[in-house]
C-alpha positions in Angstrom: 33.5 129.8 173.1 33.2 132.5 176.3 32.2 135.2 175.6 34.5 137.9 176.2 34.5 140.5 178.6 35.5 144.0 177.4 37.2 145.9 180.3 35.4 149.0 181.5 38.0 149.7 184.0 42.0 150.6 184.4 42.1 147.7 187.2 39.9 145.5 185.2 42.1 145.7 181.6 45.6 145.4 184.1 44.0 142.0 185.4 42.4 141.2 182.2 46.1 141.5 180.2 47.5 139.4 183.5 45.1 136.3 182.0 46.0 137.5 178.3 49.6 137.3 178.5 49.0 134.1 180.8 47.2 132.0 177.9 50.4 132.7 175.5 52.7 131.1 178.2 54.7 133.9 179.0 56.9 132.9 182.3 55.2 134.2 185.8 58.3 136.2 186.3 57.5 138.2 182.7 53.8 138.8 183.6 54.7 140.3 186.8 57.2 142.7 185.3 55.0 143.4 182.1 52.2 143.9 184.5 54.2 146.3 187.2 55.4 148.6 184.0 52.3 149.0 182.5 50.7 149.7 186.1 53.3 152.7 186.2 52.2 153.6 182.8 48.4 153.9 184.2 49.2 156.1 187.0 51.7 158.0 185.5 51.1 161.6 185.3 47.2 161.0 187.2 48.6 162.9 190.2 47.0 160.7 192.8 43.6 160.2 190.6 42.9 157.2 189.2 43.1 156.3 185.4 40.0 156.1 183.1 39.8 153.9 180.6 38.5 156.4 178.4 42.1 158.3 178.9 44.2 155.0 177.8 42.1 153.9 174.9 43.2 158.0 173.8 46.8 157.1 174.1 48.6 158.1 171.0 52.3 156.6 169.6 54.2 159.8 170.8 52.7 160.0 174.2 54.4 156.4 174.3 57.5 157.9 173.2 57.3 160.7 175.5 56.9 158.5 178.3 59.7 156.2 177.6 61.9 158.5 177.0 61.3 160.3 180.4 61.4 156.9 181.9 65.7 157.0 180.2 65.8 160.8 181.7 65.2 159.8 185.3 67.9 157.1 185.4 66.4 153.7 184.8 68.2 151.3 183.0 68.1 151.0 179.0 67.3 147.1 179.9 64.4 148.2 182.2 62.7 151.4 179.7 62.8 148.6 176.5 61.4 145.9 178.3 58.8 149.0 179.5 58.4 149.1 175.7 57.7 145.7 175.0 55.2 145.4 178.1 53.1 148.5 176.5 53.5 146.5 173.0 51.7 144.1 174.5 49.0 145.7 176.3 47.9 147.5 174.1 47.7 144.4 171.5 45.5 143.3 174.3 43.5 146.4 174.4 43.1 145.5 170.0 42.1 142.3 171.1 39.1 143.2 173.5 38.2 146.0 171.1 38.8 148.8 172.8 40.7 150.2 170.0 41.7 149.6 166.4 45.3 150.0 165.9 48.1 149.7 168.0 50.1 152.8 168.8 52.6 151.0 170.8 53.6 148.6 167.7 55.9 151.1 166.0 57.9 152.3 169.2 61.8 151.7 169.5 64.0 152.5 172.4 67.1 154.4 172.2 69.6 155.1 174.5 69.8 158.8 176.0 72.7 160.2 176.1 72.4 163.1 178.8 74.8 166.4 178.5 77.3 166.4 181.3 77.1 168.1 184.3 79.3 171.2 184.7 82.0 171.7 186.7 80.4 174.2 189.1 77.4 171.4 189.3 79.6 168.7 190.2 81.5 171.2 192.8 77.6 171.9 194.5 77.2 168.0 194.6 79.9 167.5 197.4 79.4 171.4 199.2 75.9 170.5 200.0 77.4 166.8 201.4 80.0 168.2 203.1 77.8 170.8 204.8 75.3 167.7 205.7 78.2 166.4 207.4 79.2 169.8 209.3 75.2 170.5 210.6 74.2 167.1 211.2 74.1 164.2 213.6 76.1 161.5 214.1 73.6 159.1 212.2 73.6 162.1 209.6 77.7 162.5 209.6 78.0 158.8 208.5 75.4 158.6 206.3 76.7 161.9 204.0 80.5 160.3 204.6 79.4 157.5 202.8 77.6 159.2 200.1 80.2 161.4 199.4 82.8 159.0 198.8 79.9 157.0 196.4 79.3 160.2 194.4 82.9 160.5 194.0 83.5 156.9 192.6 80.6 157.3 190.4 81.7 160.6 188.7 85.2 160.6 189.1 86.1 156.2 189.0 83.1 155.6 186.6 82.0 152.8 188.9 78.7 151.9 188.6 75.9 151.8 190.9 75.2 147.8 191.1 78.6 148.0 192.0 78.9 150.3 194.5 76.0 147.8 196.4 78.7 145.0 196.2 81.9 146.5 196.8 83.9 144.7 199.7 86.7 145.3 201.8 88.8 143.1 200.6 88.8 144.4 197.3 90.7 147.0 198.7 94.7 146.0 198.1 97.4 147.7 199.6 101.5 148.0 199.3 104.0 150.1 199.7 103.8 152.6 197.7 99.9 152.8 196.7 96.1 151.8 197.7 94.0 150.8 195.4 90.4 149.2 194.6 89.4 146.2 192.1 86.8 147.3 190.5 85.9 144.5 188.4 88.9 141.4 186.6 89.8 144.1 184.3 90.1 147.7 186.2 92.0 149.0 189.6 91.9 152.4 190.6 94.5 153.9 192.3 93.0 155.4 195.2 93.9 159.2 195.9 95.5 160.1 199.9 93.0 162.7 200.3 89.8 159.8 199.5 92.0 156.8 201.2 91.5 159.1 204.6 88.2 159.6 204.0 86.8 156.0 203.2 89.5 155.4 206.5 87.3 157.8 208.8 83.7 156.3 206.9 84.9 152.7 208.2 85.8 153.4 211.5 82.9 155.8 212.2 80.3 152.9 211.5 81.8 150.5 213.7 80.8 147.4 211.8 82.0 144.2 211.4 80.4 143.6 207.4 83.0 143.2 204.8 81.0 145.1 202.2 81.8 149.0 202.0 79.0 150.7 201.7 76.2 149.4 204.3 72.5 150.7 204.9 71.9 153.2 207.9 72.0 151.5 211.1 72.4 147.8 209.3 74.9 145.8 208.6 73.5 144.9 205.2 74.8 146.3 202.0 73.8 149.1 201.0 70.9 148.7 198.0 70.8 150.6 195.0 67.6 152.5 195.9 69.3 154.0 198.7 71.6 155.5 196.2 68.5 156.5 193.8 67.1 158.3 196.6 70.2 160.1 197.7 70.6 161.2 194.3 66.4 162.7 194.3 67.7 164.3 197.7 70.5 166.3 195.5 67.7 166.8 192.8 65.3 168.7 195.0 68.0 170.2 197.0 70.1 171.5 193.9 67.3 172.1 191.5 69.8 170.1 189.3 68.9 166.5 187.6 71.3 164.1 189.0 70.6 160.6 187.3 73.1 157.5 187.3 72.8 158.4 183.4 73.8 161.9 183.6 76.8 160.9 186.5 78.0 158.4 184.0 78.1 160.6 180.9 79.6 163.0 183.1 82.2 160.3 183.5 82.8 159.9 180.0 83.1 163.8 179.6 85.7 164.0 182.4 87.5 160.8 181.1 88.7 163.1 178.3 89.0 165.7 179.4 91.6 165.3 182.0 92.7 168.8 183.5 89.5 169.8 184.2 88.9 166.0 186.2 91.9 166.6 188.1 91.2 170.4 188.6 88.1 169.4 190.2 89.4 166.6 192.2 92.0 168.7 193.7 89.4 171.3 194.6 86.9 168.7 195.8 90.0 166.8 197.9 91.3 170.0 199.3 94.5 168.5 197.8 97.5 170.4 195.5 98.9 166.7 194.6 99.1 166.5 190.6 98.8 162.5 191.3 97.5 160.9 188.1 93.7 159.3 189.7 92.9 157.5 186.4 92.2 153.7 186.9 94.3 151.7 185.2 93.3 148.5 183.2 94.7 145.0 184.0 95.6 142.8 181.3 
C-alpha cells in the first residue's frame, strides 16, 4: 500500500480531499461543489492572507456553526448553506483520515433555516428613495438600470416573487383586459398589477429599447438579467443604507407584510405616490 501523504498545506489538503472524495465515487459535479465551499470556508475571514493549516486543524464545532449560520444571514440558499455542511462533513473526515486531527467537529452540525426579522417600514421606504434619487442624479445607462431595480425590489417585497424568478420573467406573461393587468407568476399565482407600477415597468420597457422577451435584462445586453446582478444590487443598498438587505430578509419581510395588510398598502401608496385603496394582493388560480 502507498504510503500516505499528510497535507502540510491549505492548497495541498483542498487537492488532497479532491482525490479523497474521488476514490468514494462521488459525481464530478459534487467534488467541484464540495470542493468550491470548503475553498470559501479556507479563505473565509483570512482577509486576503492565506490559510494555515495549523488554523484549520484548530477549527472547533461552533466556529462551523458560526460560519454556516452567517453563510443563511447573507442570503444564500438553505439548499446551498446544508450542502456547505455536508462538504465541511466531509473534509474534515478527510482531515481524521490523514491524521491531522482526532475527531471530527463537523460530524455533529445541522442546518436550520434563519428566519430574519422584517425590515421596517421606514427601511423599506429608504430602499426605493435612494433608487429613485439614482434615477434623478444619474445617466441614461444609470436611469434604466435603477428603473429596473426598482420595479424588482418592489415584486420581491411587495409580490413575494422570488429572485430565480425575477431572471426568467417574460413579456408574455404579462396578460391584459379590460379592466386589469396582471403578471403570472408561476401555474398557481397572478398578481394584479397596480396603475402606478403598470406605468413604470411601461417607461422601463420602452427606455431599453430591446427586442428580448424577458423583462428584466442585463445592462447594455439583451440577456436576462442573472441573479447575481440582483445579489449585487442588493450589497449596493447594504453599504449605501448601512441596512442588511438579503433575499432572506426581503422574503420574510414578505411574509410580515402579507399579514399585515394596512401597513403593505400604506406603504405602497406612499412608495407609488398613489391615494388608490386598490387591493394589490395576488390572487391564487385554482
Amino acid at each position: 500500500m502507498a504510503e500516505r501523504e499528510t497535507p502540510s498545506h491549505p492548497e495541498t489538503a483542498l487537492s488532497g480531499f479532491i482525490t479523497y472524495l474521488r476514490r468514494r465515487k462521488m459525481s464530478e459535479s459534487t467534488i467541484n461543489a464540495y470542493a468550491s465551499d470548503v475553498s470559501a470556508f479556507l479563505h473565509h475571514g483570512t482577509k486576503g492572507a492565506p490559510p494555515d493549516i495549523a488554523s484549520i486543524t484548530a477549527v472547533q464545532t461552533k466556529d462551523l456553526e458560526e460560519y454556516l449560520e452567517g453563510l443563511a444571514r447573507s442570503g444564500l440558499t438553505f439548499p446551498s448553506v446544508r450542502r456547505a455542511s455536508c462538504a465541511l462533513k466531509n473534509f474534515f473526515l478527510f482531515l481524521v483520515d490523514q491524521g491531522l486531527i482526532h475527531g471530527n467537529p463537523a460530524a455533529s452540525l445541522t442546518v436550520r433555516q434563519v428566519k430574519s426579522a422584517p425590515h421596517s417600514p421606514d427601511q423599506i421606504v429608504s430602499i426605493f428613495r435612494y433608487l429613485t434619487r439614482r434615477q434623478r442624479t444619474g445617466d441614461e445607462a444609470d436611469i434604466l438600470r435603477y428603473q429596473r431595480d426598482e420595479l424588482i425590489l418592489f415584486l420581491m417585497l411587495f409580490y413575494g416573487v422570488p429572485q430565480y424568478r425575477l431572471c426568467t420573467l417574460k413579456l408574455s406573461e404579462i396578460q391584459t383586459d379590460r379592466k386589469s393587468v396582471a403578471l403570472v407568476i408561476s401555474t398557481r399565482s397572478t398578481i394584479q398589477l397596480h396603475l402606478s407600477l403598470l406605468r413604470k415597468l411601461r417607461d422601463y420597457l420602452e427606455r431599453r429599447k430591446s427586442p428580448s422577451h424577458y423583462v428584466f435584462l442585463e445592462s447594455f445586453s439583451d440577456k436576462p438579467i442573472h441573479r447575481m446582478t440582483i445579489r449585487q444590487t442588493l450589497n449596493e443598498l447594504n453599504c449605501a443604507l448601512k441596512i442588511a438587505y438579503t433575499p432572506v430578509s426581503l422574503h420574510d419581510t414578505y411574509s410580515y407584510l402579507q399579514q399585515h395588510q394596512e401597513v403593505r398598502e400604506s406603504l405602497i401608496r406612499q412608495i407609488l405616490n398613489s391615494a388608490s385603496t386598490h387591493n394589490y394582493a395576488g390572487s391564487a388560480n385554482a
